[in-house]
N, C-alpha and C positions, 0 to 999 in steps of 0.2 A: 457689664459685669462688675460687681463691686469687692475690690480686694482691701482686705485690712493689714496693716502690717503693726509691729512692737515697735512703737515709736524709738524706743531704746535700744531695740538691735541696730537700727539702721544711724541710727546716730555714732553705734560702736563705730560702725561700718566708715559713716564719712570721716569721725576723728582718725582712723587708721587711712583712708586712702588719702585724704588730701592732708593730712595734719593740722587741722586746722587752717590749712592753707587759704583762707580767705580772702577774695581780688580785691587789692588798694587798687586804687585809681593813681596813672602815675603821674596827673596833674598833683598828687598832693604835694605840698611843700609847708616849709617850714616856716614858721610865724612865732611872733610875739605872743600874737594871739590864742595862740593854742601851742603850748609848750611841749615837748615830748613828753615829759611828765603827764601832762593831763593826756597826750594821745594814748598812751601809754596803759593810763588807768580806763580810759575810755573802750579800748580795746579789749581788756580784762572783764571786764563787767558785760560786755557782746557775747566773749568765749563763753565763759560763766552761767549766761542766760541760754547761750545753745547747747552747752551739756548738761543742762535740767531734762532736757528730751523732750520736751513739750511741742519744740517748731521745729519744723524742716526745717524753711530756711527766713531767713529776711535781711534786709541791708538798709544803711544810714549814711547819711551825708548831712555834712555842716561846716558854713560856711561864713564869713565875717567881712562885712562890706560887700558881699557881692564875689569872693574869690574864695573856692571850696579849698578847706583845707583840709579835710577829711573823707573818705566816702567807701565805703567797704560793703562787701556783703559775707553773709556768712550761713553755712549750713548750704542745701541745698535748692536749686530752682526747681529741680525734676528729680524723682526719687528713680524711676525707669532708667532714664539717659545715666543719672549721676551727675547732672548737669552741675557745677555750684553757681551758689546765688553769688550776684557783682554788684557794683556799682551802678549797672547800666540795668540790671534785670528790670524787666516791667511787671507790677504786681495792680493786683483791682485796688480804687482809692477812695469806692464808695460816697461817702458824702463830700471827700473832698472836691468833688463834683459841681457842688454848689458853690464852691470857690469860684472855679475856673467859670464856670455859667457867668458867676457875678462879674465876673470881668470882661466876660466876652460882652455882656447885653450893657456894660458900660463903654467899651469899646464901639459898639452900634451907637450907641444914644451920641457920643464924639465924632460920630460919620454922619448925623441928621435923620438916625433911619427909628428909633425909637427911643420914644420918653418915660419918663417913671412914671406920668400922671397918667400914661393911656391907659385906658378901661379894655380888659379882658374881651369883653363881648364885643368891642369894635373890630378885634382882630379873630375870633372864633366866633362863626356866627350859628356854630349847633352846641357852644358851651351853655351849662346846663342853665335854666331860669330860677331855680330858687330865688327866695328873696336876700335880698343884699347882692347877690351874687352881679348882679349890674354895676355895682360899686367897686368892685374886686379891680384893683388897678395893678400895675407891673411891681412897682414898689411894695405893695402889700406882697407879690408871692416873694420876692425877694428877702422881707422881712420877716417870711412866717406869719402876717398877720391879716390873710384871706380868710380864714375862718372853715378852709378844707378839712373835710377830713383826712387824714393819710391813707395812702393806696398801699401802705408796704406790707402788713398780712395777708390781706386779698391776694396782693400779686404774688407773693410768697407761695398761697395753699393752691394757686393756681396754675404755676411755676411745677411744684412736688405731686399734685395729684392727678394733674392731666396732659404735662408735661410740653407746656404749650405757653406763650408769652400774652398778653393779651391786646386787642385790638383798639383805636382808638376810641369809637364808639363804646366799648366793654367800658372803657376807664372812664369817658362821662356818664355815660347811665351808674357807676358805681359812685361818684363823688355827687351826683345829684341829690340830696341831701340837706334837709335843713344843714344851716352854718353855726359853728361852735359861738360865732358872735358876728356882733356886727364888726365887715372889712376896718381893721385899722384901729379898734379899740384894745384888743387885747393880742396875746402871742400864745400859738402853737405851733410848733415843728411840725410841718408839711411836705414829707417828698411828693404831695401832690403838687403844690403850690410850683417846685420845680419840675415837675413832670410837665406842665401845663407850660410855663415858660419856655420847656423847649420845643413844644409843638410853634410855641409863635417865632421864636425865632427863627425856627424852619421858614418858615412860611415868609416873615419880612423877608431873608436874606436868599430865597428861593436857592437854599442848600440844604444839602443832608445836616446832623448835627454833626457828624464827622467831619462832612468837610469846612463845616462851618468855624469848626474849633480849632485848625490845622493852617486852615487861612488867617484867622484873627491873631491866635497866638503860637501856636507850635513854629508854626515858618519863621514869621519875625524872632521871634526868641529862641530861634534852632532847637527844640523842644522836640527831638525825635521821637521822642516814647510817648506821645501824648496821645491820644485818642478811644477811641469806645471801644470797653476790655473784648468782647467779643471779634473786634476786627482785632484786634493786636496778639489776641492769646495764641496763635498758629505761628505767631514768629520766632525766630529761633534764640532773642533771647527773654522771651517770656519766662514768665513763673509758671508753672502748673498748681491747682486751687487744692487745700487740703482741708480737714477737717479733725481733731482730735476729738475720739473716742471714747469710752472704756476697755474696748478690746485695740486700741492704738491706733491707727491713723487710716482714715476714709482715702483712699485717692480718689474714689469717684465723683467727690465734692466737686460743685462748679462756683463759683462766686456769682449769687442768682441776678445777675444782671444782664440777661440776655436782651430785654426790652427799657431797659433804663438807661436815660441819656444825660441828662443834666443834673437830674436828681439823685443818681449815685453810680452810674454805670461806666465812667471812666475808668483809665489807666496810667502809669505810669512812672518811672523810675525814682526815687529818692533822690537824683542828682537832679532830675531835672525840676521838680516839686523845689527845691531848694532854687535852681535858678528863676525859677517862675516868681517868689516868693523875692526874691532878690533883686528882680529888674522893677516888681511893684514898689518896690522898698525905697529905691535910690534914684525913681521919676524916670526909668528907662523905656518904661511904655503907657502908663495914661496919664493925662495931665493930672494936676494937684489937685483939681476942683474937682474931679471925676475920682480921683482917689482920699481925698476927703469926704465926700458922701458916701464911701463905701464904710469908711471907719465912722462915721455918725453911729451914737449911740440909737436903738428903737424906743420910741416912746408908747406907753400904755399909760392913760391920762398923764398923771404929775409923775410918774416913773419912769427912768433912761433903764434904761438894760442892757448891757453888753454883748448885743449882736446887733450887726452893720447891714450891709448888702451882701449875704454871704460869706461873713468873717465873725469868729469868735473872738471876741478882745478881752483884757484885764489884768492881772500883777502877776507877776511870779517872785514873791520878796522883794516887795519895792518897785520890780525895774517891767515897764509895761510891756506886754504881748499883745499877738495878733496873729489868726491863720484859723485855719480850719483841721478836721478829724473825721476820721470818717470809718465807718465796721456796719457790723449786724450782730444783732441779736444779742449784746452787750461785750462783743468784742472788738477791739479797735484794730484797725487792718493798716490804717496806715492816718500819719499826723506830719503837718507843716507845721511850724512854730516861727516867728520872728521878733527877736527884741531889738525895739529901735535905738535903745539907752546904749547897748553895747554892740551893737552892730552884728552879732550873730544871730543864725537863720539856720533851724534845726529841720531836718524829716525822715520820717520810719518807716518802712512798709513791710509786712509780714504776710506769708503765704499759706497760716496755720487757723482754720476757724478754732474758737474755743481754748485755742493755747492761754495759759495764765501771764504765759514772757508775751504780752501785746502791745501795740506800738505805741500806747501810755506807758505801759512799764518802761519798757524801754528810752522813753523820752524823760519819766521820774529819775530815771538812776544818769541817766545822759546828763542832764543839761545844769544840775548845781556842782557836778565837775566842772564844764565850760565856764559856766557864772561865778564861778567858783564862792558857792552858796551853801552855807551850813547847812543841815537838817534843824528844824527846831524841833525844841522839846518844850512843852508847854506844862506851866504848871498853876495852880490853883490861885484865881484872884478873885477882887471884890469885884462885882460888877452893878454898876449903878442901874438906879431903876430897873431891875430884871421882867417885873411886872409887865413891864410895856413889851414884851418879846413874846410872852406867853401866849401860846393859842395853838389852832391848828390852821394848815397852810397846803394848800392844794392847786394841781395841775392839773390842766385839762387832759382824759387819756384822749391821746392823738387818734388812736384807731378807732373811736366811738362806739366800743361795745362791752367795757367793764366800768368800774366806779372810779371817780380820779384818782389820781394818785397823790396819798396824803402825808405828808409827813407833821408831828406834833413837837411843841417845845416847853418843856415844863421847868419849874425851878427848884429842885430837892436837895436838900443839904446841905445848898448856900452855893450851888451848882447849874448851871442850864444844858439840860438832858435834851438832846434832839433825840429824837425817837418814831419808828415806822409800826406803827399798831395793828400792821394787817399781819407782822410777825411774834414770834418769840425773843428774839434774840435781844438782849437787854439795851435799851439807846445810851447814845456816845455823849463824852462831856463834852460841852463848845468853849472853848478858850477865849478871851478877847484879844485883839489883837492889834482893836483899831476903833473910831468911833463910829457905834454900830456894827462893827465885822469883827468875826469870830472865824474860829480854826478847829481843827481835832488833832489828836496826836496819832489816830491810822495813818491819816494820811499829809502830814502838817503843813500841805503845800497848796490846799484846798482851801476854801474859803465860803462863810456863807456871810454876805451882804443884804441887813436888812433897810429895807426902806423905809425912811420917814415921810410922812406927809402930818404937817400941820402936828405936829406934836406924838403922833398916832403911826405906828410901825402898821403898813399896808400889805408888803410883800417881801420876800427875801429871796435874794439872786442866789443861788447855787454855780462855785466854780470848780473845776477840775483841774489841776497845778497848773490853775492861770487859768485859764479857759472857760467864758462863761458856760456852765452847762444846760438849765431851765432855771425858769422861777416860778416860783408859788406866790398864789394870794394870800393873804392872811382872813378867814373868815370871822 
């Protein structure tokens, strides 16, 4: 039965019973690193974002060197119970999934049990025959650059209309499919590509992917909240999955990962996303070579890109990042972050589908406290040769059933206009910022990097405050 409630009553609701009373964690302590002043403003900007009314509940943790000096939750776990969200609450973390994948199937490859250069069809022998598809090696699903198409509407209208997850045969007869290109030339985002790697690593490690993931990392790194949302959501300090509305909040929402494992159907707490993130950071659990090809940029001919093995990297003002992000349907459910320059290691998870306070907001208004990082404000320069930027730039659609997705760059008024022509809305001025890389004043944390070859702008990386997001070719 599906109940809606006024997202805003029940918010009155929680400010009056707990007072805001949101669980610190009482490891937190006092640092250099994070002043009360900044915990302070930090915690302000939390409150703030949960009596907009938009989210039940969600919580953050952030930690420096490896030693959490923060971690709170706020608003609620369970709207029924009254439960409140903690430090410890476990929420779905979607594609950060492919994180933790990448490190588990790096952790095999350091035990002798699988390599990057193995060929798919050596270890699936009713994966589909398309062509190319014999090429299709571990490193390419890792990379996004098997040439799948993605299984996430399918499984979605699959999921909502017959209420039923699908079988493993269902998901190769669906990806059977000529390939967006040939394995290893270009990049699209595949939660098939990770679907598919966690069928093999079942299969090397002859375990479930639960237990697979509990063994490699949860155990060793006391990672209690870790594992596949569907086994963890019955436990008692789970989240329960919401959804925001127009008549206010779905509770019968589920976070549709009943059948997803590596590709986006994990779980897990914001402290412990932060330790995870932490012990990667400071050589506590894979060797350097093993955590150097995970950070290796991807290559599409003479272009690096900024995704690894599962890892989104790039700037945030200067100071490099890395981690992964993960939601649906354009909402982000939950973000790792780590800066190696200052040694802090951010993450957010939220229990709200479609809330506007999502765990990018949340990590935008977070983290130039912490870095203690001005907002810019950009204003009107010359930009040399602008020429050479103009055109139009496109993405492959992942799901292979509409036209790509194109964005255009024009130069008016002594201006360079990014602009999306499949709408209205008028395009944004891009700032420069750097050579080749430009900014906008929406969001001034964002970045688009375009690529030279040979004199000749080819394609431009798209980031999200730090964080590479896609890139387009330039046609």
């Amino acid at each position: 039965m599906k109940y809606h409630f006024k997202i805003m009553s029940f918010i009155g609701i929680i400010m009056c019973l707990f007072s805001c009373k949101e669980v610190s964690s009482e490891k937190e302590k006092e640092s250099s690193a994070l002043s009360v002043t900044k915990a302070t403003k930090i915690d302000s900007v939390c409150q703030a974002l949960l009596s907009k009314g938009n989210t039940v509940g969600f919580s953050i943790a952030i930690a420096h060197e490896g030693n959490i000096l923060f971690s709170k939750g706020y608003g609620l776990a369970n709207i029924d119970s009254r439960k409140p969200a903690t430090e410890n609450t476990i929420y779905a973390i979607a594609s950060i999934s492919k994180f933790i994948t990448a490190v588990t199937t790096m952790k095999l490859l350091e035990d002798g049990k699988i390599d990057l250069a193995d060929k798919v069809v050596d270890y699936l022998l009713d994966f589909p025959r398309q062509e190319g598809m014999e090429d299709i090696t571990i490193e390419h699903l890792l990379r996004h650059q098997s040439g799948l198409v993605d299984h996430e509407d399918w499984f979605d209208s699959l999921y909502i209309e017959e209420g039923r997850v699908f079988e493993r045969h269902e998901f190769f007869d669906f990806i059977d499919r000529p390939l967006f290109f040939e394995p290893g030339s270009s990049y699209s985002y595949s939660n098939s590509g990770y679907a598919t790697l966690s069928i093999i690593l079942e299969q090397i490690s002859n375990q479930s992917f639960q237990d697979l993931i509990i063994e490699k990392i949860g155990k060793p790194l006391e990672l209690n909240s870790l594992g596949q949302w569907p086994l963890n959501w019955n436990k008692e300090n789970a989240s329960m999955s919401y959804e925001l509305t127009e008549n206010g909040v779905d509770t019968s929402f589920h976070m549709m990962t009943k059948s997803m494992k590596g590709d986006g159907g994990l779980s897990a707490s914001a402290a412990d996303l932060v330790r995870l993130a932490s012990s990667l950071a400071y050589g506590e659990y894979l060797k350097e070579a093993s955590l150097d090809k995970i950070m290796s940029p991807t290559k599409i001919g003479e272009v690096e890109i900024d995704y690894g093995l599962g890892v989104k990297m790039g700037t945030l003002s200067d100071q490099e990042t890395w981690g992964h992000s993960g939601g649906y349907k354009g909402t982000g459910w939950a973000i790792v972050s780590h800066y190696p320059e200052s040694g802090f290691t951010f993450a957010a998870v939220i229990n709200t589908n479609y809330s506007p306070e999502e765990a990018w907001t949340i990590r935008h208004l977070i983290m130039p406290i912490v870095l203690g990082i001005d907002r810019p404000v950009y204003q009107k320069q010359t930009i040399e040769n602008p020429e050479k930027y103009i055109g139009k730039y496109t993405a492959i659609n992942r799901w292979g059933k509409q036209q790509p997705s194109v964005r255009t760059i024009s130069f008016e008024n002594g201006e360079l206009v990014r602009d999306d022509p499949h709408t209205e809305h008028p395009g944004s001025t891009l700032y420069p910022i750097g050579e080749n890389q430009f900014s906008w004043n929406p969001y001034p944390f964002d970045e688009f990097k375009f690529h030279v070859v040979n004199g000749e702008v080819v394609a431009v990386s798209e980031y999200m405050d730090g964080f590479f997001a896609m890139v387009r070719l330039k046609e």
